[in-house]
C-alpha distance (Angstrom), angle and dihedral (degrees) to the residues before:
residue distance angle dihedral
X1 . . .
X2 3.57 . .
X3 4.03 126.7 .
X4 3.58 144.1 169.5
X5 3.84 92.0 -135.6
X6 3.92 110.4 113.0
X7 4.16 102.3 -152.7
X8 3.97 96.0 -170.2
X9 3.66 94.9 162.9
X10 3.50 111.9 55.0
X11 3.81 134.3 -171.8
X12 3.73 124.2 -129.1
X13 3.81 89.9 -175.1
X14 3.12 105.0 47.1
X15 3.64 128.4 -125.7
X16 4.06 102.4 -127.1
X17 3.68 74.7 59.4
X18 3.74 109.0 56.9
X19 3.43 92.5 40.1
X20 4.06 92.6 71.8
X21 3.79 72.6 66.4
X22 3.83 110.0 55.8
X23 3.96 129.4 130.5
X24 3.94 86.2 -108.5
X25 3.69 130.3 -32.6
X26 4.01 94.0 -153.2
X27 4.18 77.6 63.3
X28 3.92 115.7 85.7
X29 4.20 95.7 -158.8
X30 4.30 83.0 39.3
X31 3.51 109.8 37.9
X32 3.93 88.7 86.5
X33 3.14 100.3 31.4
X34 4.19 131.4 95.6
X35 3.63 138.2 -173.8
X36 3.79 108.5 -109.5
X37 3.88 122.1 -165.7
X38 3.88 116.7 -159.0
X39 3.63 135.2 163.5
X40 3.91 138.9 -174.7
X41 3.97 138.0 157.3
X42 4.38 88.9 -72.8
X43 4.03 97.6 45.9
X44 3.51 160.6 -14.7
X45 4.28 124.3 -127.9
X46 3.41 147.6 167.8
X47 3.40 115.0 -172.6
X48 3.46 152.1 144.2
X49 4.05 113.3 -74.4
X50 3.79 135.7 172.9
X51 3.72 117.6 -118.2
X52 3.47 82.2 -136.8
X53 3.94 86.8 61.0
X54 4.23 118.9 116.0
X55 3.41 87.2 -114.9
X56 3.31 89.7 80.8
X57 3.74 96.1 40.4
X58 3.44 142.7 66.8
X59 3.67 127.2 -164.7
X60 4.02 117.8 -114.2
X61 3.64 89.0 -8.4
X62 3.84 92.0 150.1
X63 3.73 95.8 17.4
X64 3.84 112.3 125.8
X65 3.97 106.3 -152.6
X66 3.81 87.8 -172.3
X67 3.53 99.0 54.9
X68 3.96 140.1 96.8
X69 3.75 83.7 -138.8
X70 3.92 105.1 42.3
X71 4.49 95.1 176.4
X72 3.99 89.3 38.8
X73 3.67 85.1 118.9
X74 3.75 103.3 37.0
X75 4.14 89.2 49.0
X76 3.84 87.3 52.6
X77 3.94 88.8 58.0
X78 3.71 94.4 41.6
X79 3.76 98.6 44.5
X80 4.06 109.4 24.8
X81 3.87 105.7 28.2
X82 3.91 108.8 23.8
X83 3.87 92.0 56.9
X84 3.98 87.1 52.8
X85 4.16 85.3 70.6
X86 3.78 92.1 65.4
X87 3.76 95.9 46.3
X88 4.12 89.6 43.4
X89 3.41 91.4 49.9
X90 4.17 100.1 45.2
X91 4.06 86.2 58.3
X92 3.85 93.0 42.2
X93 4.18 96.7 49.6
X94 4.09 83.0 50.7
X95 3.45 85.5 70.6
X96 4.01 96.4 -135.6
X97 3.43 146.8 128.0
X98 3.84 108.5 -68.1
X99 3.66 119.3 -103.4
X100 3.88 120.5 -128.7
X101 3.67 95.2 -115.7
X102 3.90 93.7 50.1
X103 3.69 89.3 49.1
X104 3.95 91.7 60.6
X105 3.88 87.7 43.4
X106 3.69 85.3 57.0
X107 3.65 99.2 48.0
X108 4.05 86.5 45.8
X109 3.75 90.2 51.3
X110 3.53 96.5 46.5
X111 3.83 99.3 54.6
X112 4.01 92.4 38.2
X113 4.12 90.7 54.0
X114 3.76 101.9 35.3
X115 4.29 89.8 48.7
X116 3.74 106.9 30.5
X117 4.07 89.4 60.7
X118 3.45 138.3 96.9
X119 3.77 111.4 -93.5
X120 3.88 90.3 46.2
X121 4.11 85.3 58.8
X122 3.90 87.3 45.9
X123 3.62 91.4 43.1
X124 3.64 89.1 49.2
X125 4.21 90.4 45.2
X126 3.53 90.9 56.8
X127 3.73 101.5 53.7
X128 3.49 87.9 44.3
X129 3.56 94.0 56.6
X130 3.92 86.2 45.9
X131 3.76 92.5 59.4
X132 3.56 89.8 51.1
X133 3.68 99.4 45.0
X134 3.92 112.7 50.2
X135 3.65 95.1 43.4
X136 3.52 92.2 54.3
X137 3.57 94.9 37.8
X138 3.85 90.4 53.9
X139 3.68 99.8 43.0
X140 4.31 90.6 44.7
X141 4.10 103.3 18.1
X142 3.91 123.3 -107.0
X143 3.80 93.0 -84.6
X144 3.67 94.0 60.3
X145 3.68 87.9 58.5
X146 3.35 101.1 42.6
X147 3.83 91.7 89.1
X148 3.92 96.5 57.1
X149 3.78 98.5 42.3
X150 3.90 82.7 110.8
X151 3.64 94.8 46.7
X152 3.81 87.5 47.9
X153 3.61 92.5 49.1
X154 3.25 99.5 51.6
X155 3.80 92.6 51.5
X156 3.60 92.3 50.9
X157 4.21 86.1 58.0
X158 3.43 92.2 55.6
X159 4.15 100.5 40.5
X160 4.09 78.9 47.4
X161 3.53 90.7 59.1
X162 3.94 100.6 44.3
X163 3.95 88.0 44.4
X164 4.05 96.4 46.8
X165 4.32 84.9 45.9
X166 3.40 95.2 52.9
X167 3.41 103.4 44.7
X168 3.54 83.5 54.7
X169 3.59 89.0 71.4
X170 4.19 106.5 42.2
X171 3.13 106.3 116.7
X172 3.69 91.4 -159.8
X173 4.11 97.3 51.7
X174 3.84 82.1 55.0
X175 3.91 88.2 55.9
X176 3.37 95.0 49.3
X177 4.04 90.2 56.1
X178 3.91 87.5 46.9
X179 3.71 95.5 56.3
X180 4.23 94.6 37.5
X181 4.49 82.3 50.2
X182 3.76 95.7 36.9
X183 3.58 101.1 52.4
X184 3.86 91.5 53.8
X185 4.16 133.9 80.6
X186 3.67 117.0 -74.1
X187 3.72 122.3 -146.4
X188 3.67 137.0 155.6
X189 3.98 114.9 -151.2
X190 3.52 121.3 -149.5
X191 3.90 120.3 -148.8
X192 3.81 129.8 -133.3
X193 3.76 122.3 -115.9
X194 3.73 112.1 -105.0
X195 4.11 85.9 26.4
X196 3.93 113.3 59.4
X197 3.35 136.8 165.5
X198 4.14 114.4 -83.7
X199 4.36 111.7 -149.4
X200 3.84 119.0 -161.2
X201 3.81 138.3 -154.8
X202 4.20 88.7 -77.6
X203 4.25 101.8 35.4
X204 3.67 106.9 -162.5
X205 4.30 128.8 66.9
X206 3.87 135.2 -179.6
X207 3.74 128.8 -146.4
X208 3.65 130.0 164.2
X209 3.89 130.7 -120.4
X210 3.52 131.7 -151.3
X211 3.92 118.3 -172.3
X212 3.99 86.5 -23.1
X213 4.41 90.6 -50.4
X214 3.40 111.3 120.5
X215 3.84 118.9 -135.6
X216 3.47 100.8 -134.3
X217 3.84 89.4 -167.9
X218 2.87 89.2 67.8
X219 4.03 107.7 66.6
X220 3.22 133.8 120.2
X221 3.69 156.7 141.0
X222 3.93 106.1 -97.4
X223 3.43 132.5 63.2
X224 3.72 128.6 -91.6
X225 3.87 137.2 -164.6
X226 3.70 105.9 -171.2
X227 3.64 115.1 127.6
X228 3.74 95.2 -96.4
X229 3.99 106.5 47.2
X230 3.32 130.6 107.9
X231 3.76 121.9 -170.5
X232 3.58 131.7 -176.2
X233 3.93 131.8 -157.9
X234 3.62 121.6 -147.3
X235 4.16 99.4 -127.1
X236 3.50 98.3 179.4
X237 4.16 126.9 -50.3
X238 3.66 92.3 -69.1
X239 3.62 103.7 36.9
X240 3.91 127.5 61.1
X241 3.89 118.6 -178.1
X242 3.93 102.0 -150.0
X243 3.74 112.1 -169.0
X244 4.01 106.7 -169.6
X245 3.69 147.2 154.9
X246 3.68 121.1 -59.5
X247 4.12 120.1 -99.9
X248 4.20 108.0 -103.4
X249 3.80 94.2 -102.4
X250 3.50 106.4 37.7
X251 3.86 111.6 127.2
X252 3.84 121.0 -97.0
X253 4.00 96.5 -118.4
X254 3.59 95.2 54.6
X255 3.95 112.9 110.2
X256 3.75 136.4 130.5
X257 3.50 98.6 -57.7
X258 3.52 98.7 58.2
X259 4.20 107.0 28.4
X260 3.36 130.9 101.8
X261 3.85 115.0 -112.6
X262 3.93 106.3 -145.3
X263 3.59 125.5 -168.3
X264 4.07 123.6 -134.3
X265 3.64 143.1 -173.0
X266 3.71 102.4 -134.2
X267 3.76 125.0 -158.1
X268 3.75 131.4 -101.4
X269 3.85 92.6 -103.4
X270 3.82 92.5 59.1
X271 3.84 95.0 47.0
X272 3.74 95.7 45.4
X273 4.24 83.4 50.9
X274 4.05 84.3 43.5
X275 3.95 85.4 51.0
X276 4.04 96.1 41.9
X277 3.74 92.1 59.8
X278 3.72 95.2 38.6
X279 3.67 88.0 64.4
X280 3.73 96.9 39.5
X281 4.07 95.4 51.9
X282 4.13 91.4 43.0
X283 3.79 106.6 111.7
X284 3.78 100.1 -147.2
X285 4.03 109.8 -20.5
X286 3.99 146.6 41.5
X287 3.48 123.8 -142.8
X288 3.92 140.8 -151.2
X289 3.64 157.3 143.9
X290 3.92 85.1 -134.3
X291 3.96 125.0 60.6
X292 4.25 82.9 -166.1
X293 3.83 88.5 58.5
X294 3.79 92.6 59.1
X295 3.15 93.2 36.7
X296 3.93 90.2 58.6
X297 4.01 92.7 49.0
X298 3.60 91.6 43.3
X299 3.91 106.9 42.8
X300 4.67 81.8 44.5
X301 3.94 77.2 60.4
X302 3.67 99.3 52.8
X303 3.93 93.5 46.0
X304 3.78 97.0 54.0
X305 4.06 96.1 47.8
């Protein structure tokens, strides 16, 4: 699809997203607005921040210079997988058993927003960069690439890029994450007033249980499908899709296609857990409808350093 817009900045998170998570909708100066939590080596803030803001935006980030097409990509997000939000999140606030269709729009949204984002191009960058590096490095010694480590670097960007795009669009990589997802338990948390669920700049973590103890270790920011993970997705602060390990004893056929998606009101232990690991996996920023909630998750960091 060809157009004559020219989207230079581009959001990774998208914005049908963040605005589940504005100050207050009923509130004209609010309703777009979210409260942002960022940190580097100069200061620490949470404040108020448009989801129109460039810290949610990068420019060109899909744009493909080479191509007939240059906003292919960016038109895909805006008009096949943003809309899907809207339609997920209709079904989910009804509070009833998932439909069919809006479990396939979940597993398409979920791959689309966890890899088309930043840290999975930076991710991507660095290993890049890696596989340029050390055999270079051990074939011609580290001071003889000490004078390309730009050069390299920016290579690795641009490989990063053409690697995350077009595994955007394999059809069979998107399988794969069907059948790892869809073979798992499928819950959606609900949240407690006065103690919601906080999203970040890269929604979605794994960990993996054992007997109901959660291996820490084992944490982080991407999805897995081994037998033992569990990973959560931050639908909006009252709902929490939790994808999990099947109870021993439940029969062999079931899967996502044929389970019954239940809805529960989970205690104040699990959401502050839910919480703790959303802020640990974020790559830059914490988000919220709440500055108290941040403040909660932030301020129990500073008192156990």
């Amino acid at each position: 699809m060809t157009t004559t817009n020219k989207p230079t900045g581009q959001h990774d998170l998208p914005k049908t997203y963040l605005r589940r998570f504005s100050i207050d909708p009923n509130d004209r100066n609010l309703k777009s607005m979210v409260y942002c939590f960022w940190t580097n080596q100069y200061e620490t803030k949470t404040e108020p921040t448009s989801i129109d803001s460039k810290k949610f935006k990068e420019d060109d980030f899909y744009t493909i210079n080479h191509d007939t097409e240059p906003y292919a990509f960016e038109n895909y997000f805006r008009v096949e997988i943003e809309p899907l939000y809207n339609k997920i999140m209709t079904e989910v606030e009804s509070e009833l058993n998932l439909s069919f269709e809006c479990r396939q729009f979940l597993i398409l949204w979920l791959y689309n927003n966890k890899y088309r984002n930043k840290a999975n191009r930076a991710n991507l960058a660095r290993i890049t960069n890696f596989m340029i590096e050390v055999p270079y490095s051990m074939q011609h010694g580290k001071e003889k690439f000490e004078p390309l480590k730009e050069v390299a670097k920016k290579y690795a960007a641009i490989k990063a890029k053409e690697i995350q795009l077009d595994s955007l669009i394999k059809e069979d990589l998107l399988m794969e994450f069907d059948k790892g997802m869809g073979t798992k338990h499928w819950m959606v948390l609900k949240s407690k007033s006065g103690n919601q669920f906080l999203t970040n700049d890269n929604p979605g973590f794994s960990v993996n249980m054992e007997m109901g103890v959660v291996d820490i270790n084992s944490l982080n920011s991407f999805y897995a499908t081994n037998a033992k993970a569990s990973n959560y997705f931050i639908l909006s602060p009252k709902y929490c899709l939790l994808i999990s390990p099947f109870w021993q004893g439940t029969p062999m056929e079931t899967s996502i296609h044929n389970q019954k998606i239940e809805f529960k009101v989970t205690n104040d232990k699990h959401i502050d857990f839910i919480n703790y690991c959303t802020k640990v996996t974020r790559t830059t920023f914490l988000i919220s409808n709440d500055k108290n909630l941040i403040d909660k998750q932030t301020k129990q960091n500073e008192t156990t350093r």
